[in-house]
FIVO-192253 format. One record per atom (N, C-alpha, C): residue in one letter; z, y, x. Coordinates in steps of 0.1 Angstrom, whole numbers, plus 2048, in hexadecimal, padded with zeros to 3 digits. Each point is the difference from the previous one (the first is absolute). Example, Ala and Ser with C-alpha at 12.3 -4.5 7.8 and 13.67 -1.06 7.14 Angstrom:
residues 2
a84E7C7884a80080C7F7a80080C809s7F980B7FCs80080B809s80880B7F8
This chain:
residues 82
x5C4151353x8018077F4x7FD80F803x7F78087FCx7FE80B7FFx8098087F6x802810808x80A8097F6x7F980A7FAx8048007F5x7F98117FDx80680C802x7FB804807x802812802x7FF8097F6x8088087FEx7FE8087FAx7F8810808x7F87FE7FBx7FB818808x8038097F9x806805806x80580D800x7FA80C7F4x7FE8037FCx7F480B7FEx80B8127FEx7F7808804x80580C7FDx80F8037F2x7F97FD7F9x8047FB7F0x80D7F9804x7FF7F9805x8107F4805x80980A807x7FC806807x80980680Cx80580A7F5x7F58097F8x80A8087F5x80D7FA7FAx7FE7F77FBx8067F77F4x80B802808x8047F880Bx80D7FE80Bx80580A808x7F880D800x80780C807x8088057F5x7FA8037EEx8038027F3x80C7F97FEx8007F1801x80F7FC7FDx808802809x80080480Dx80A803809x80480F800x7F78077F9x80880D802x8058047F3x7FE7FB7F5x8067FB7F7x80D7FA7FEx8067F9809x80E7F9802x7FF7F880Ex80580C80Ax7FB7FF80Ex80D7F6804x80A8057FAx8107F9805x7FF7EF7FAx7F77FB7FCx7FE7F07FEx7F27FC805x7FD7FE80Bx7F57FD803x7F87F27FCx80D7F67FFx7FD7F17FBx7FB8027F3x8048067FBx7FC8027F1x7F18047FDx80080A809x7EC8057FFx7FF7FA806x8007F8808x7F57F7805x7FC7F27F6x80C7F97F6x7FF7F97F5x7F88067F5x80180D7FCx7F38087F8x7F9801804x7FB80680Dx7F5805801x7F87EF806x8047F6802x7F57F4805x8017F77EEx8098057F3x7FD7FE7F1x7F3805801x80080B802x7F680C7FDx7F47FC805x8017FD80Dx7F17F9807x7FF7F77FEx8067F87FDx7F97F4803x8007F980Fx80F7FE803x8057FB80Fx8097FD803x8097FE80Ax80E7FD800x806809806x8108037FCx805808806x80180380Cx7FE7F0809x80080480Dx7F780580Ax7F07FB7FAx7F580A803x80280F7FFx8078067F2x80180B802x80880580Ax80B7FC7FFx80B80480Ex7F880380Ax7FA7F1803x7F680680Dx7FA809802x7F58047FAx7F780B7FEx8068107FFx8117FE7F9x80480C802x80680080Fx8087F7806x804805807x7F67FF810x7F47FA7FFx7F77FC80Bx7F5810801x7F98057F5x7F58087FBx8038097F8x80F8017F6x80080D7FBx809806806x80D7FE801x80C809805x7FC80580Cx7F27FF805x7FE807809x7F980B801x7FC8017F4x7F380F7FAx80A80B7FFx7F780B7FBx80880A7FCx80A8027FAx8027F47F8x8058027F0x80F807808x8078077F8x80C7FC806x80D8087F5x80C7FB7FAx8068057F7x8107FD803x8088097FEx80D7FA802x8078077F5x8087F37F7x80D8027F8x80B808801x80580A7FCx80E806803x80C7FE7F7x80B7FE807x80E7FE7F2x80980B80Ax80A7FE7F7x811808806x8027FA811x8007EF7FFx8047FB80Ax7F27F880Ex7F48037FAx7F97FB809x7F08027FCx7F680280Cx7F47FC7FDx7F67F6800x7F87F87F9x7FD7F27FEx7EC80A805x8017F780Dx7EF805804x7F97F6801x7F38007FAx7F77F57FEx7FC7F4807x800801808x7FF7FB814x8097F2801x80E807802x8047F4800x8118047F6x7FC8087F5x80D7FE7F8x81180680Ax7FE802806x80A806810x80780C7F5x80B7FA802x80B8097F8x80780C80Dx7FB80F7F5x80E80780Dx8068067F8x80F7FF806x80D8077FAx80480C801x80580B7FCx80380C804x8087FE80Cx8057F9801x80980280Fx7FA80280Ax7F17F7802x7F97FC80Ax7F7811803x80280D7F4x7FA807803x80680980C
C-alpha cells in the first residue's frame, strides 16, 4: 500500500508558525487547525514543527505574573528559579 505525503510548501510552514504564535500555550491544538487548514494530519504537522521549524529563526515567548511559556519546548520558569 502506498502513502501519501503531504509537501510542505512555504505557504504551510506560514499557516503553522501563524497558529502557534497565536496560542503558543496549546500546541495540540494548532497543530489540529493548522493540518484542518492544509489539508493533513495533525501528526504530520507536529512533525514538521518540531523536526524543520522550531529550529529556524522564528522564536517568541509568552509572559504572565507566574511564568514564561517559550515556543521550543513550552518550559515553564518560575520567579523563584530567577
Amino acid at each position: 500500500m502506498k502513502r501519501d505525503y503531504h509537501k510542505y510548501t512555504p505557504e504551510d510552514d506560514k499557516i503553522i508558525l501563524n497558529m502557534i504564535r497565536d496560542n503558543p500555550s496549546n500546541l495540540q491544538m494548532c497543530f489540529e487547525e493548522a493540518a484542518e487548514e492544509i489539508g493533513t494530519t495533525p501528526k504530520s504537522v507536529s512533525h514538521r514543527y518540531y523536526e524543520k521549524l522550531r529550529h529556524s529563526n522564528v522564536c517568541f515567548i509568552v509572559t504572565g505574573k507566574k511564568h514564561q511559556i517559550v515556543n521550543t519546548k513550552n518550559r515553564r520558569w518560575y520567579k523563584d528559579e530567577e
